[in-house]
N, C-alpha and C positions, 0 to 999 in steps of 0.2 A: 364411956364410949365417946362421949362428947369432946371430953379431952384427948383421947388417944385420934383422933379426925382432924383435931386443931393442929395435934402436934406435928402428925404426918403431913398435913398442907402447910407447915412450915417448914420441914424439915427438906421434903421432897424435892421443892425447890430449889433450896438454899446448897443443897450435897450438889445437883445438877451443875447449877451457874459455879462451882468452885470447882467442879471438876471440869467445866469447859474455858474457865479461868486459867487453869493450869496447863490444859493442852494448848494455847495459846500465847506461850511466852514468847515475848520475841528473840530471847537469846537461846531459845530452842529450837526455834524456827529457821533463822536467818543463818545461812552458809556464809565460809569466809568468801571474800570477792576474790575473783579470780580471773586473770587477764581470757581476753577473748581469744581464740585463736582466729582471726578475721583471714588464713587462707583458706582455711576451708571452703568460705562461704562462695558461691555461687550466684554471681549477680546477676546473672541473665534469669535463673530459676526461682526468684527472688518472690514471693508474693507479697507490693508494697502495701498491703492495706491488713496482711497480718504484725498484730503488735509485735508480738517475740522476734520477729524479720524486722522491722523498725527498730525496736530499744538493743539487737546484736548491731545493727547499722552505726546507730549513735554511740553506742560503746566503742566498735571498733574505728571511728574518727575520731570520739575523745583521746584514746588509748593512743593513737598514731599521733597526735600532736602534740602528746603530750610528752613523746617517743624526741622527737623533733626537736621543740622546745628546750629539753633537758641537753640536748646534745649539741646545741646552738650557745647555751649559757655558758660564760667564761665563769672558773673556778675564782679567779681571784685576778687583779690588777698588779701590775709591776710595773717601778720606773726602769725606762729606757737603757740608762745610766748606771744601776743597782737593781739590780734581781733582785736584793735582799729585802729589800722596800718594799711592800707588801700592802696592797689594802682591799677593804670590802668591795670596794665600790670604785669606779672612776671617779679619776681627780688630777691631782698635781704632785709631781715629785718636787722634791726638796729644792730641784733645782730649776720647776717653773716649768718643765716637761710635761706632756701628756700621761700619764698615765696606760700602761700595754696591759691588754686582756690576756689569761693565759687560759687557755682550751684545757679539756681533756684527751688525755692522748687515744687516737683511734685506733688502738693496739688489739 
């Protein structure tokens, strides 16, 4: 009897904590990200002191600048003189020229 007491007070625990081990994976938990839709929201109706109304706030200012940023960045540099010249970064063409940002086209 003594033994079958020891085992359940070991046993009992150990089944629990692994089974609340398992209900908390985080690749179980965690949703893919997913952009905000920041028209929705309503900023006059806004209550600033609830968190979920704050962290959609800051996502949807990251998400916009990030919007921005992306659309601002030149794809690649070209000399002036030769299109075909190409590089990562600003610099100098072959012929001492600045180097030309080329955009994405807003098609």
């Amino acid at each position: 009897m003594k033994n079958l007491t020891k085992l359940a007070l070991v046993l009992i625990p150990a089944i629990t904590l692994s089974n609340a081990a398992t209900a908390h994976e985080p690749g179980k938990q965690t949703k893919k990200a997913e952009k905000a839709d920041c028209s929705k929201m309503k900023h006059g109706k806004m209550d600033m002191k609830d968190p979920e109304a704050i962290a959609m706030m800051k996502k949807c200012m990251k998400q916009t600048s990030l919007e921005k940023s992306s659309e601002n960045k030149p794809l690649y540099w070209v000399a002036p003189m030769d299109p075909n010249y190409r590089r990562d970064k600003p610099g100098k063409s072959p012929m001492g020229m600045d180097l030309v940002p080329v955009y994405k086209d807003k098609d």
